[in-house]
C-alpha positions in Angstrom: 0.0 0.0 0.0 1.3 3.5 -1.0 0.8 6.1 2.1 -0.8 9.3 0.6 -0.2 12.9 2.5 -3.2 12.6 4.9 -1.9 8.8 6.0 1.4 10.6 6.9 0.6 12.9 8.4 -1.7 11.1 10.7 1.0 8.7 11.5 2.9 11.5 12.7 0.1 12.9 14.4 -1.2 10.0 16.5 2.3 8.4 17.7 2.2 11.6 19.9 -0.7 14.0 19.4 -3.6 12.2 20.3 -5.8 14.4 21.5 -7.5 13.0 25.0 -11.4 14.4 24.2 -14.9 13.2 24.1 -14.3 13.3 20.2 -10.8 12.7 19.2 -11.1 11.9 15.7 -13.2 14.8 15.4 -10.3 16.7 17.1 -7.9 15.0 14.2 -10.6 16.1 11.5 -10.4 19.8 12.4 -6.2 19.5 12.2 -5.5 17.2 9.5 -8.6 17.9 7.6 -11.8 15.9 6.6 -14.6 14.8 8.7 -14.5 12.9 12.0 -16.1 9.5 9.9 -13.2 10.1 7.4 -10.6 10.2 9.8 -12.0 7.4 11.7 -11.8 5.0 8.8 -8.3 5.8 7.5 -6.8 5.1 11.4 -8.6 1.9 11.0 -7.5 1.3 7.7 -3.9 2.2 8.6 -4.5 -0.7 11.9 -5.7 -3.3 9.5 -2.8 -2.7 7.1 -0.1 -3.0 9.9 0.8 0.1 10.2 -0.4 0.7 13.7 -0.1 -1.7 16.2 -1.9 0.0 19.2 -3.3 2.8 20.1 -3.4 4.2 23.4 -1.3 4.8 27.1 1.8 3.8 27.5 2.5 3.6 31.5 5.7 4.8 33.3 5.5 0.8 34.6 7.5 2.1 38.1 5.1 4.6 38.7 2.5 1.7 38.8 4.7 -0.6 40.8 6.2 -2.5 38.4 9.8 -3.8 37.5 11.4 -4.7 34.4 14.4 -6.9 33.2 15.8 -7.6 29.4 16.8 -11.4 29.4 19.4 -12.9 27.0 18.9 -16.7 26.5 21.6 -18.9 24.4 19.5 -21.8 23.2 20.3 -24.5 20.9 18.7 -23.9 17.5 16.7 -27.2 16.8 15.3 -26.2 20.3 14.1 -22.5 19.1 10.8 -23.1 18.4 9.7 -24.9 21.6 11.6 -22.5 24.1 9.8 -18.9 21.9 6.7 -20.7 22.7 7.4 -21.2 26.4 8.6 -17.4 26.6 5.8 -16.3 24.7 3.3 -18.0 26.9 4.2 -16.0 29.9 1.7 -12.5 29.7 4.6 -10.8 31.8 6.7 -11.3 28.6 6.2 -8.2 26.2 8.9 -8.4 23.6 10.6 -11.2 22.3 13.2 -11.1 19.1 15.5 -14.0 17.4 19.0 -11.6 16.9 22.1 -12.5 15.5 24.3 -13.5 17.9 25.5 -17.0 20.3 22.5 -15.0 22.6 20.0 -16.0 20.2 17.2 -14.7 22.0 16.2 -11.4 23.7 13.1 -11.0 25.9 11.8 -8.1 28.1 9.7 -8.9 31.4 7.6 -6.7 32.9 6.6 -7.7 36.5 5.7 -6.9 40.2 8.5 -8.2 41.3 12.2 -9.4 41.6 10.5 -12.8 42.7 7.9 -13.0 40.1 10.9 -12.4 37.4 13.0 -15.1 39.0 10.4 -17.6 39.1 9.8 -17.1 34.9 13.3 -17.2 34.1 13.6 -20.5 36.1 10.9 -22.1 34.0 12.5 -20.7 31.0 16.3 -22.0 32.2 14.7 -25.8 33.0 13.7 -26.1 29.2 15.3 -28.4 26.9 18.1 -26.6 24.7 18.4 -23.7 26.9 21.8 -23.2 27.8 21.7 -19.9 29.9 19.7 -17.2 30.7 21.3 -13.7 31.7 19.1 -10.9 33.6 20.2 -7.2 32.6 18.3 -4.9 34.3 18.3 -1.3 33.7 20.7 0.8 36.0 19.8 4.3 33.9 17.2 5.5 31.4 18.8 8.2 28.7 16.1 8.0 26.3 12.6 6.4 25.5 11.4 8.2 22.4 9.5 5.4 19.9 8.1 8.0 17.4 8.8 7.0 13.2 8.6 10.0 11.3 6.1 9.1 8.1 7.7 9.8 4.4 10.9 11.0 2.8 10.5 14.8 3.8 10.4 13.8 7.9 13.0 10.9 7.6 15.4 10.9 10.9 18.5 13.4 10.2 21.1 12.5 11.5 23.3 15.5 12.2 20.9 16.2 15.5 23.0 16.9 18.3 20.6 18.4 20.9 19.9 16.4 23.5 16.0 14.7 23.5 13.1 15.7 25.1 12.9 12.4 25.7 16.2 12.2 27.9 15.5 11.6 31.1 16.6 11.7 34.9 18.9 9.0 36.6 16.5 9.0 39.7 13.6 7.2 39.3 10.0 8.5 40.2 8.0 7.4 43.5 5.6 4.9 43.5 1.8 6.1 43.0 -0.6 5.1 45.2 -3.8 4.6 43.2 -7.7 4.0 44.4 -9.7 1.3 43.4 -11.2 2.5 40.4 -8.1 4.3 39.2 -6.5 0.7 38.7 -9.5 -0.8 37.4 -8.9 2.6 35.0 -5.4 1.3 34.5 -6.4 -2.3 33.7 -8.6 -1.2 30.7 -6.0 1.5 29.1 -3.7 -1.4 29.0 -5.8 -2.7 26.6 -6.3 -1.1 23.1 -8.3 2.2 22.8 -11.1 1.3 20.7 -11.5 3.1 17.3 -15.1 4.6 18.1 -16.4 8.0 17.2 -16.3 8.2 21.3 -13.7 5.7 22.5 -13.0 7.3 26.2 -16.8 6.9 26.6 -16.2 3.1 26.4 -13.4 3.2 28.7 -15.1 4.8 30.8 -18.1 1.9 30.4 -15.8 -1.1 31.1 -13.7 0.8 34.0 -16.8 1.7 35.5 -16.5 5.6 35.9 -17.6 8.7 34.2 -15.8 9.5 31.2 -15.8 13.2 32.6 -13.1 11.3 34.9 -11.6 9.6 32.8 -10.2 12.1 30.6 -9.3 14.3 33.7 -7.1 11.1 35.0 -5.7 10.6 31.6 -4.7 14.7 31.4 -3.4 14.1 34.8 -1.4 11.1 34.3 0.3 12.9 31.4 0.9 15.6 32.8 3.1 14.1 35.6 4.6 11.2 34.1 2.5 8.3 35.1 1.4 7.9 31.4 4.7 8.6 29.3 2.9 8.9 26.4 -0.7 8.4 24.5 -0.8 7.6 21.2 -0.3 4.9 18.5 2.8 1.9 18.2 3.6 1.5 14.7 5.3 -0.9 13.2 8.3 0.3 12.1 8.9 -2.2 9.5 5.8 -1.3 7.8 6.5 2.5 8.3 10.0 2.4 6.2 12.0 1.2 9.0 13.0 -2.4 8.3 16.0 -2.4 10.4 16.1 -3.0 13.9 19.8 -3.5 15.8 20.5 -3.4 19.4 23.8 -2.1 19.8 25.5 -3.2 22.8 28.6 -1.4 24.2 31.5 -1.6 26.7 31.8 1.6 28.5 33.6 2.5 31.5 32.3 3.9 34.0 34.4 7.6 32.9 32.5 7.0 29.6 29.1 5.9 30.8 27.5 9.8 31.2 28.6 11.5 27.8 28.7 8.2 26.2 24.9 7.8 27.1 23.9 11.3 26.4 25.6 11.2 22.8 23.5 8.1 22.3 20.2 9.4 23.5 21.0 12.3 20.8 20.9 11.1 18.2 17.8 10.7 16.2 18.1 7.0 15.0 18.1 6.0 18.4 14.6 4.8 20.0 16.2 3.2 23.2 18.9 3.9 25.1 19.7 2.5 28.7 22.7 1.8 31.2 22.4 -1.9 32.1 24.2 -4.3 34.4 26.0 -6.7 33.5 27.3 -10.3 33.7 29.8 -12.8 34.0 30.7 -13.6 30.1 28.9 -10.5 29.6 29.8 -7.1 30.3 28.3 -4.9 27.8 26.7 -2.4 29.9 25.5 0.8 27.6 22.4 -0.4 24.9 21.2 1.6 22.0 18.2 0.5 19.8 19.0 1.8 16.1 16.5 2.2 13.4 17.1 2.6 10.0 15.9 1.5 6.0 18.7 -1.1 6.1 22.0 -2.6 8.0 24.0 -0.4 6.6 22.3 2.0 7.5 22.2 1.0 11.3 26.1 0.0 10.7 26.7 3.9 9.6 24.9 4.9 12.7 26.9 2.7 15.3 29.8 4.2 13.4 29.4 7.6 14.3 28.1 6.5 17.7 31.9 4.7 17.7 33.7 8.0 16.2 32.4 10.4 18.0 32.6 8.4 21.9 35.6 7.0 21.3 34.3 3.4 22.8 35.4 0.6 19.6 33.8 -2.3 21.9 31.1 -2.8 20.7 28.9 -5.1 18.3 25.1 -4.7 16.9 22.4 -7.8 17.4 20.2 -7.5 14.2 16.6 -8.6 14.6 16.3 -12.0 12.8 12.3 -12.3 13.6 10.2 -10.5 16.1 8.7 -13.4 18.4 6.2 -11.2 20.2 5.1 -7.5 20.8 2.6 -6.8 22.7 1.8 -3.6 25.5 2.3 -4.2 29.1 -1.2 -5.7 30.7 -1.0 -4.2 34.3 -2.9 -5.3 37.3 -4.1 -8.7 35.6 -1.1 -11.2 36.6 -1.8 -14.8 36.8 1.3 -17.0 38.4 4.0 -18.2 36.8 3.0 -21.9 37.6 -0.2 -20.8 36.0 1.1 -20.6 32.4 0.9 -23.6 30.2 3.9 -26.5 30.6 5.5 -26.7 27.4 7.7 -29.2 26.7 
């Protein structure tokens, strides 16, 4: 499918625009153009293509009492298959991605605790063919910032050098204390916004609360960093951005500040996080690249290189994405609860 100028522009609109009214597509219709029914069908059209994923909050998951870990598993390769399903089975389990390396597989989990992780890794270390499982939590956040520009003319540059709005502080942010109905709230914005003419009124339905509220909670989440962002997840291999490498670096501690911030910087860069690491492992600074092809994510890691100064490093290509999926929060089942498979 070719994108024409309204598609693109709504792509760029709704990654971080999305306006939180009774009417947002009638909100889109006044900005991009069109009616509120004409807008409505070309999001929907741009979802069924695969050009959007999701649409809707994405939580600051410590702010809601969560933690997180990216897991690295070196598993035999006739015993693939089996061991993605096992990982995949596991709701805490949001991202999942076959890469290019003796670590074959990469997963992120997304849980209540350091006990609740534990527990899943242990199932996933006990299958057949997995030879180790490594645990890399995140020591520092420099960027989160997953927006594709749409089309030619808003392409990533890539002589930016100011830092990102996106940059963020080494301390984390307090726990939230939320009431009842603000996590049944949270429970149904996990979930997909539906693509109605009045979708917070249907939120509002299921969590059962006004939708008055709801959009004052929303506003109010945004505004202090509870939600990070509302908007769509595209699929950046749909949107012109086929390439996807995690580049993994050894920094020392001297170079783990500037080296970050340069990271962070530039434009290419969705992700970009201070890890820990571990034995047989200590690549500690991780930056996602994005780009139209390798070479392009090579050329990228080069001036990363040229202008830090740190050689050590090496990029994980994306062989196959195993899973994507949003956080579900508040809806855990146990660990022992997931499916044995063998």
């Amino acid at each position: 499918m070719t994108l024409d100028e309204r598609d693109r522009k709504l792509l760029d609109m709704i990654q971080s625009e999305f306006p939180i009214e009774p009417r947002p597509f009638q909100a889109l219709a006044e900005r991009a153009g069109g009616t509120e029914q004409e807008i409505l069908e070309h999001v929907l059209r741009l979802y069924h293509q695969g050009y959007i994923r999701e649409l809707g909050a994405i939580f600051d998951l410590n702010r809601l009492g969560y933690m997180s870990t990216l897991c690295a598993a070196r598993i035999a390769p006739e015993a693939v298959d089996s061991a993605a399903t096992l990982i995949n089975s596991f709701p805490e389990i949001t991202h999942n991605y076959l890469r290019e390396h003796a670590f074959n597989i990469w997963f992120t989990v997304i849980a209540r605790s350091t006990n609740d992780i534990d527990k899943i890794l242990s199932r996933i270390q006990a299958h057949n063919g997995v030879a180790q499982v490594l645990s890399l939590p995140q020591r520092r956040t420099f960027k989160i910032k997953v927006h594709f520009p749409i089309g030619s003319a808003s392409a990533p540059h890539s002589t930016q050098t100011g830092l990102p709005s996106a940059l963020t502080a080494s301390q984390p942010h307090s726990l939230t204390a939320f009431q009842d109905w603000e996590i049944r709230l949270i429970r149904v914005l996990s979930d997909p916004l539906p693509l109605t003419d009045h979708p917070f009124a249907a939120v509002a339905q299921h969590a059962e609360v006004l939708e008055e509220l709801v959009l004052d909670r929303i506003r109010a989440w945004l505004a202090d960093g509870v939600i990070r962002r509302f908007g769509a997840r595209i699929a950046h291999h749909t949107a012109g951005y086929p390439a996807n490498g995690m580049s993994v670096w050894k920094a020392s501690p001297a170079e783990e500040e500037s080296a970050g911030r340069y990271m962070a910087a530039q434009p290419e860069v969705s992700h970009c996080y201070l890890r820990d690491t571990q034995p047989n492992w200590d690549y500690n600074l991780y930056a996602m690249i994005h780009g139209t092809d390798q070479a392009e994510v090579e050329a990228v890691a080069q001036r990363i290189a040229d202008n830090t100064k740190i050689r050590d490093h090496t990029i994980l290509f994306s062989v196959k994405e195993l899973k994507k999926t949003a956080p579900r929060y508040f809806n855990e089942q146990e660990p022992d609860e997931v499916p044995l498979v063998l």
